[in-house]
C-alpha positions in Angstrom: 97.3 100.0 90.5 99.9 102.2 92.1 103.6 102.2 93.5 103.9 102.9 96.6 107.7 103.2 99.1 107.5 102.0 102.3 110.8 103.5 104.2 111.4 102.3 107.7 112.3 105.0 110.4 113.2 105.7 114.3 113.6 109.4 113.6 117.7 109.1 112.9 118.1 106.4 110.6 116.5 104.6 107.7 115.9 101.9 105.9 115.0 103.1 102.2 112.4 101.8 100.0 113.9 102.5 96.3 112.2 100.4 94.3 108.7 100.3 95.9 105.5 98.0 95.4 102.6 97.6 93.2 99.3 97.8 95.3 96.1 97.2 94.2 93.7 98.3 96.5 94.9 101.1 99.0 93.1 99.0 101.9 96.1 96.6 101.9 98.9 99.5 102.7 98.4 98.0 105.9 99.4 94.7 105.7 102.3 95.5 103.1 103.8 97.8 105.7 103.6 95.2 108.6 105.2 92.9 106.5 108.0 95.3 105.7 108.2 95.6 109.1 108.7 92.2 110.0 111.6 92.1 106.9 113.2 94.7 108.3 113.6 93.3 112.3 114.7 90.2 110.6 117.3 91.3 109.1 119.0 93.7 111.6 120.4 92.3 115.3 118.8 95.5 117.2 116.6 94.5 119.8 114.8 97.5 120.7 112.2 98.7 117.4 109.6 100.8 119.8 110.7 103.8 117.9 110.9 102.1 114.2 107.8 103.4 112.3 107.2 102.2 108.3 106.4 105.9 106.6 104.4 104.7 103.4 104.7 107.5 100.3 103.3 107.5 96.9 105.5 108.1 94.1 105.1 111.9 94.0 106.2 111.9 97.4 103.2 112.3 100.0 103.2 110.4 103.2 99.4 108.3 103.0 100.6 106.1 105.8 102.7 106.5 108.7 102.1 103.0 111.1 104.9 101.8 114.3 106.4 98.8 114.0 104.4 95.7 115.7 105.0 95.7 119.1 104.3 92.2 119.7 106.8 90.9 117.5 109.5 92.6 119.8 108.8 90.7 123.0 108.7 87.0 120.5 
């Protein structure tokens, strides 16, 4: 198992992963950053997250996934 941050980004601000998660299996990155995604539009008023990307790092630092925030979930 590893820890893994998932920060939230539009290029000029952030929303910081500190603690990070436990993941299994690597496969599931995926899904863990969608649903940080979701967390994170639900708890801000801004209406406009084509920009907002999750950037997902390991704990020594390198960027193994970089995915956009769902579109879909912007028009609902």
């Amino acid at each position: 198992m590893a820890r893994y941050r998932f920060h939230c980004t539009n290029g000029y601000e952030c929303v910081l992963d500190a603690k990070g998660a436990d993941i299994r299996q690597p496969s599931r990155l995926t899904d863990r950053a969608r649903r940080v995604a979701h967390a994170v539009m639900g708890s801000d008023a801004r209406t406009d997250w084509s920009q907002w990307q999750v950037t997902v790092h390991d704990l020594k630092g390198r960027r193994v996934l970089l995915q956009p925030f769902p579109v879909a979930a912007q028009a609902a």
